[in-house]
C-alpha positions in Angstrom: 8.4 -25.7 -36.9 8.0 -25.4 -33.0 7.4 -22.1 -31.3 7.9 -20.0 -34.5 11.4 -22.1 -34.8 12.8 -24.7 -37.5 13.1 -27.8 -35.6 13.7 -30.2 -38.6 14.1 -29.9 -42.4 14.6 -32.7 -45.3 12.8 -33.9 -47.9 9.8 -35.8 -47.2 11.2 -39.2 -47.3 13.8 -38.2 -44.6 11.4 -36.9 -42.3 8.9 -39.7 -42.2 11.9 -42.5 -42.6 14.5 -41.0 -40.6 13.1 -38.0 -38.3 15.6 -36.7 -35.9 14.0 -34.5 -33.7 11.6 -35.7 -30.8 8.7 -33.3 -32.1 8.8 -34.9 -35.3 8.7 -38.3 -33.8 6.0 -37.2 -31.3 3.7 -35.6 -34.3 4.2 -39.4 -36.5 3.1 -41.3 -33.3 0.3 -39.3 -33.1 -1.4 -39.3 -36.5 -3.8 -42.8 -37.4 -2.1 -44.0 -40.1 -3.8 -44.1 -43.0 -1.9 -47.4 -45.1 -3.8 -49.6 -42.9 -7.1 -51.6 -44.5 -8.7 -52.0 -40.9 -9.4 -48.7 -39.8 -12.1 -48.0 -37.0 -13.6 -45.3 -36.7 -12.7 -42.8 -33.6 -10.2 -45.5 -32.0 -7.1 -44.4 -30.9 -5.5 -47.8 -31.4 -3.3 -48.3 -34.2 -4.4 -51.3 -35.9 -1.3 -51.8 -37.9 1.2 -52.0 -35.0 -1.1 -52.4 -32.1 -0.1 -49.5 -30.7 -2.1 -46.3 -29.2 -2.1 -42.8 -31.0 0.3 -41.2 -28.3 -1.0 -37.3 -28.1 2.7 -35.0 -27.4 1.4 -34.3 -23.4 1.6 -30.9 -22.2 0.7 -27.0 -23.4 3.1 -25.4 -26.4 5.3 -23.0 -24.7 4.5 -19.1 -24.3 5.8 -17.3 -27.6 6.4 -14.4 -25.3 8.1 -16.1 -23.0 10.0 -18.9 -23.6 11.5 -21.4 -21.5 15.4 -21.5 -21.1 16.9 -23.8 -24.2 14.9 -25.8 -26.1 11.3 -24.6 -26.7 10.5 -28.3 -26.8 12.3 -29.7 -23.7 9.2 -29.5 -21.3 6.9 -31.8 -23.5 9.7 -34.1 -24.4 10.3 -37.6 -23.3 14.5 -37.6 -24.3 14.9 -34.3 -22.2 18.0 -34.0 -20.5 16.3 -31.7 -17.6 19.0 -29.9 -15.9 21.5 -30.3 -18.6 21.5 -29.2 -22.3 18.2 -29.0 -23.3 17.1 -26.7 -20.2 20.5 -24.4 -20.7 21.0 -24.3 -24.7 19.0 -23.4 -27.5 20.1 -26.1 -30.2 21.5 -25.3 -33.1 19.8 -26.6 -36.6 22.7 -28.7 -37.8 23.3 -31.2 -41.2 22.2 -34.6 -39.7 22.5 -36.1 -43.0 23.0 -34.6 -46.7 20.2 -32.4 -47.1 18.5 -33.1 -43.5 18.9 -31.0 -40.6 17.7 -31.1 -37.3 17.8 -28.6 -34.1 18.5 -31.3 -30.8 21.0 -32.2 -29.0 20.2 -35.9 -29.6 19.5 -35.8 -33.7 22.4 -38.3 -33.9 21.0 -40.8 -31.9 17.9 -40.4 -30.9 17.6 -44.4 -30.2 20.3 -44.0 -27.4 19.4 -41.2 -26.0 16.2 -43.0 -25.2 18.0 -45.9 -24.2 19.7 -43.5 -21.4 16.5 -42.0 -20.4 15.0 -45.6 -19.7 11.5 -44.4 -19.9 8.7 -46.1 -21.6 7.3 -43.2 -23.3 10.9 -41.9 -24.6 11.7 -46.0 -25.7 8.0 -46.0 -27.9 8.7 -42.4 -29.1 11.7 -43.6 -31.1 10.1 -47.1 -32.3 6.9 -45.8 -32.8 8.6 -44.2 -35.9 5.9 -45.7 -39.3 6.2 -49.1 -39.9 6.6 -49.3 -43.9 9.3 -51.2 -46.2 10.8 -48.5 -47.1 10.6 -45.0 -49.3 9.0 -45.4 -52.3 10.9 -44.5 -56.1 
């Protein structure tokens, strides 16, 4: 959920294997992970990947009064400002059997990246967990 709204739904291997919505994303890259043996205390370096805890920059959006489209679009990095996430509210749509997701992007998150070109919207999609896979 994201400003009282479903953002993304699936079981629990889905969303940590296979997220589809840049909140999602944003709130994995910025937990420590807690599979890693080497852990030090109050670092905001990822020891497992080498990578920094990346906070989700800026405020959570007025509840009263929302921006135009998606809640999310001013905090996030695959934004399409001045196109459909500032004009449309999406819809929460079947992204796979039993996973939905409410973005514009859910189907490719990785090229939608790509097409912004940033850094920060390239490491929100890799920074995804590093693991082997789920678990039976």
């Amino acid at each position: 959920m994201y400003a009282g709204r479903l953002v993304e739904s699936a079981a629990t291997d889905p969303v940590f294997y296979d997220a589809r919505h840049p909140y999602t994303l944003g709130l994995m890259a910025s937990l420590p992970r807690i599979d890693v043996d080497d852990v030090v205390i109050g670092s905001d370096v990822d020891l497992r990947s080498g990578r920094r805890l990346k906070p989700i920059e800026g405020q959570p959006p007025s509840l009263l009064h929302p921006p135009p489209g998606c809640s999310f679009h001013p905090r996030c990095d695959l934004a399409d400002i001045g196109g459909a996430c500032t004009e449309e509210v999406p819809a929460l749509r079947r992204v796979a059997i039993g996973h939905t997701a409410a973005c514009h992007f859910a189907d490719d998150l990785e090229a939608r990246a790509a097409a912004v070109g940033t850094a920060d919207a390239i490491d929100l999609v890799h920074a995804a967990p590093v693991v082997e896979g789920p678990t039976a």
